[in-house]
N, C-alpha and C positions, 0 to 999 in steps of 0.2 A: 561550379558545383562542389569542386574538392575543399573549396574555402568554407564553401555553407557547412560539411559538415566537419572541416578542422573547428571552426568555428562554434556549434555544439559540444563538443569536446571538450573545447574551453572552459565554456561557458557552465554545463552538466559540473565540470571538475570544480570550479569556482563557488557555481552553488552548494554542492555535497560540502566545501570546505569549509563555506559560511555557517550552513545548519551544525555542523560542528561546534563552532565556534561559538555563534549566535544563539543555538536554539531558535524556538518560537515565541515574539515577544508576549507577555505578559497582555497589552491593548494594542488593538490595532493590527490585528493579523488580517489579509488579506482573505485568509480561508473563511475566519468569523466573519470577515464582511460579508463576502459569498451567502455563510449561511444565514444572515438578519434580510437578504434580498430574497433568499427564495424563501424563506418565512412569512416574508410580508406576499408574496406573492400566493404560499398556500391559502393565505385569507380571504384572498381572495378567490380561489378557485376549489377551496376542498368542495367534494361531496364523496361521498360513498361509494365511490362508483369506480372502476379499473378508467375508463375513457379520461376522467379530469385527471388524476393520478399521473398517466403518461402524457398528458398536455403540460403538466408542471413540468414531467420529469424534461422535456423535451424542450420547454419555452427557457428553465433554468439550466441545465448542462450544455445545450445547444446555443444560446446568447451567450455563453462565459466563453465558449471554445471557438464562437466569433467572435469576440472581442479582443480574445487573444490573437486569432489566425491577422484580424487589421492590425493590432500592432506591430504582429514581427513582419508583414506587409511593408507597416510602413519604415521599416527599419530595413531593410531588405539587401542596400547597398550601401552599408554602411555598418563594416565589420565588428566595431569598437563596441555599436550600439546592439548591434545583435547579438555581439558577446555578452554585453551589461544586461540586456534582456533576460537572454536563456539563465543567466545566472540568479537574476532576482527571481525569477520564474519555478526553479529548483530549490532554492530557498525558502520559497513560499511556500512549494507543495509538500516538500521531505519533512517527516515530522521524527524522525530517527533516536536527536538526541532527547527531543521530550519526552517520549519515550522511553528510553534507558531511566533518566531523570524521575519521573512518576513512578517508573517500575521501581530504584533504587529507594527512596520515599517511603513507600509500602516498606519494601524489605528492611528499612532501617527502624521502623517501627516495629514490625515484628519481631527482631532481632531485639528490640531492648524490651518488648514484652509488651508493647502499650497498642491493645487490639482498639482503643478509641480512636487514636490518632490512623493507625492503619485502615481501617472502617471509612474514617472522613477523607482519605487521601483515593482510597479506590476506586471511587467514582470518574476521579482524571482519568483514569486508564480502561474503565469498564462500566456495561449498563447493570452487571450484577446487583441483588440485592445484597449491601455488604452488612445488615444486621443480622443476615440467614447464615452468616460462616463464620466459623472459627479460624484460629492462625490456619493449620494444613490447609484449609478450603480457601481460604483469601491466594496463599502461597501457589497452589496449582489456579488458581484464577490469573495470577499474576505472570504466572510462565506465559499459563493458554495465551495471555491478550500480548505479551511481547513476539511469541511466535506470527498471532494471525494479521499483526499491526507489522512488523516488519515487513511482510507483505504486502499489507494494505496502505502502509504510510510513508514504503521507500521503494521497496523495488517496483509492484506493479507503477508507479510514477514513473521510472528510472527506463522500465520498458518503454512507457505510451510515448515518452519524451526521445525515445530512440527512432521510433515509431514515426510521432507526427510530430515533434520540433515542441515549440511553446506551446501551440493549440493543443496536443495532445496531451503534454501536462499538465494544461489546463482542465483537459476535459474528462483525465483521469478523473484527479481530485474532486472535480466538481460533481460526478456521478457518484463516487467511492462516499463525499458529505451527504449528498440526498440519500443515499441509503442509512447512513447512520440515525439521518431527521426522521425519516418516513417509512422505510423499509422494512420496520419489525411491523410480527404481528400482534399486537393491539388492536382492541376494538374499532377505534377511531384508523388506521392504517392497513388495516389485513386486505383490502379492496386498493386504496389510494396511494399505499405504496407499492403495491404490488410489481410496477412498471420499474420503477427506481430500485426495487431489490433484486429483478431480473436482467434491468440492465449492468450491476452493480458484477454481478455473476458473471454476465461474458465479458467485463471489458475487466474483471477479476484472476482469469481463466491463466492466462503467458503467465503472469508474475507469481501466481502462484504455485506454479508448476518451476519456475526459474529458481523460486524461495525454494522449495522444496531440493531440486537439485543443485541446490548451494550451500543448503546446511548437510546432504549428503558430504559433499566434497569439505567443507570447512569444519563440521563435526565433530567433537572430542571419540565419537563411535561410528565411524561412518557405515561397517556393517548393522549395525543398530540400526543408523535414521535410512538407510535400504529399505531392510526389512519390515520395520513400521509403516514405513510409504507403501508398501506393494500391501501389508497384509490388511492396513485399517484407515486409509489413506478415503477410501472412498466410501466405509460407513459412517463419516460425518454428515447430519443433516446438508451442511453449507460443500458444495462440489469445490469452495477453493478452500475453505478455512482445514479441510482435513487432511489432503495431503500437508500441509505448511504446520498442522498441530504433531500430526504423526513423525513427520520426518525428526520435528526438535525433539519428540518423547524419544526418541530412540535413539537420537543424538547423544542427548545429556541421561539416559538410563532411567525415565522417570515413567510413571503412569500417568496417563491425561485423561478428559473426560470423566462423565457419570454424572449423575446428580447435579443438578444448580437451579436458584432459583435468578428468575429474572423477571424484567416488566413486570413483574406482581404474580408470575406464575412460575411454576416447577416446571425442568423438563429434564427427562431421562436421556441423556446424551450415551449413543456407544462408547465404551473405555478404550483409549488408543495406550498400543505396546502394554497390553493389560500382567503380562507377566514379571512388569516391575515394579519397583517400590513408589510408593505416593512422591511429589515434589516437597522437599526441604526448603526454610529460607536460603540458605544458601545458595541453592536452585536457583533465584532470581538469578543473583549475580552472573551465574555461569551461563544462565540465557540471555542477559543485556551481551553480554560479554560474545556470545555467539550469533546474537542478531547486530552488533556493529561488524564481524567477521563478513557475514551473510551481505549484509549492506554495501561494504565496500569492494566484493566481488560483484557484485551487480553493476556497480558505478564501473568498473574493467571491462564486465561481459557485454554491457549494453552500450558504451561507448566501443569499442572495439568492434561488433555487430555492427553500428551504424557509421565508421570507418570502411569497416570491408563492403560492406552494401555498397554506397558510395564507391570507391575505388573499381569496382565490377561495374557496373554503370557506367562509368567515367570509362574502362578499361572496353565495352562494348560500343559505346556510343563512337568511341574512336577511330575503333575498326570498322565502324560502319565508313564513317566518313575517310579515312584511309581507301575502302574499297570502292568509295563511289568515287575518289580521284581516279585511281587505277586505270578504272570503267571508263573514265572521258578520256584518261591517253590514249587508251587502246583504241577507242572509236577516231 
């Protein structure tokens, strides 16, 4: 058991190091595949209805996180392989540096003034409409989605994967994509995604709480992303996207929220840490900058969590079996 999870360890640390390195390739990512199967599969089964919705959500995130649970199955006894597993596994799901990458993009456009180029780049990192915003409003677009993405695209993984091994990072990702596919509301989804944006929410919930208290602790302001967390952490519509917006607005001293148009519609979002100044291009930078911070404390917190786990277990199971030797001398 001690192996299984030195072995995670590993493997977690291997893949954080690849996504580094590697990024996400250009064709052929494993995630896109995911989402051309459960695409072809909504064709088959949309209707209008909450029922089909959670039959997709359930036939798609539920077959990805068996398919994973048989492979590391059948790799089980055989360290090398379980190592090389959890690794490509982590790899696959962290999407960290692309991230940074896309966020940097935008800011580099902005920064030399060419709101064309910035416009056509935003859509990598957000569903905003990017013809509705000028530089400022691209720029706090661009914090908001490194904040709620570092979340969404490292740690909550970094949790499930502490959690449940390859199937759970599988199974993060896989619900964390169907909400991105089907979870808004839109006419065509306000019903069918319904099930995939709720389950997106609880299995959203640890990591964005962890996000949250790890840009507290890594923070260029940490009484800042405190007090943002506790004061507006929870009037965002989204129960995980606002502590993880609030805590970075207080972090980095910026204003979040308000105003944005999206899917084809306007919504009034609460202003988080409303008594600062709007976010600056340079803003970007300081928040890729503190979501790779945020990132590699999680890769510590959640490895070292599923060491101690482990070790305690290990350290009960013992003592049991210690005390039932005992038990037969005595008798």
């Amino acid at each position: 058991m001690r192996g299984e999870h030195a072995g995670y360890a590993c493997g977690a640390a291997l893949g954080f190091l690849g996504d580094l390195i590697a990024a996400d390739p250009r064709r052929g990512h494993p995630v896109a595949a995911f989402g051309r199967a459960a695409a072809a599969v909504e064709r088959r089964l949309w209707r209008d209805h909450r029922g089909r919705g959670a039959a997709h959500a359930v036939l798609c995130a539920g077959g990805a996180a068996a398919g994973a649970a048989l492979l590391e199955r059948a790799v089980r006894h055989r360290r090398g392989a379980r190592v090389a597993l959890t690794a490509a596994t982590v790899w696959a799901v962290l999407g960290g540096t692309s991230l940074g990458r896309e966020a940097r993009a935008v800011g580099g456009a902005l920064e030399a003034g060419d709101l064309d180029v910035a416009r056509e780049r935003l859509p990598h990192l957000c569903g905003r409409d990017p013809q509705a915003l000028d530089g400022p409003q691209m720029a706090r677009a661009v914090v908001e989605s490194v904040a709620e993405n570092t979340s969404d695209a490292v740690v909550g993984a970094l949790v499930w994967g502490a959690f449940g091994g390859v199937p759970g990072l599988v199974a993060f990702r896989a619900v964390n994509t169907l909400d991105a596919m089907v979870g808004h509301k839109s006419a065509r989804y306000r019903r069918f995604g319904w099930a995939a944006a709720r389950l997106d929410d609880v299995a959203g919930w640890p990591g964005s709480r962890l996000t949250a208290a790890l840009t507290v602790l890594a923070g260029p302001d940490r009484r800042g992303a405190l007090a943002a967390w506790r004061a507006d952490g929870g009037a965002h519509p989204s129960p995980n996207a606002g502590p993880v917006e609030a805590s970075f607005a207080g972090a980095l001293g910026v204003r979040l929220g308000g105003t944005l148009a999206y899917g084809g519609r306007v919504e009034h979002r609460p202003v988080l840490n409303g008594a600062a100044r709007p976010p600056a291009v340079a803003d970007i930078e300081r928040a890729v900058r503190l979501s790779r911070r945020v990132s590699a404390l999680a890769l510590v917190a959640t490895v070292a969590g599923r060491l101690t786990a482990g070790a305690v277990r290990h350290g009960i199971a013992g003592g049991r079996g210690r005390g039932s030797t005992s038990g037969r001398k005595r008798r």
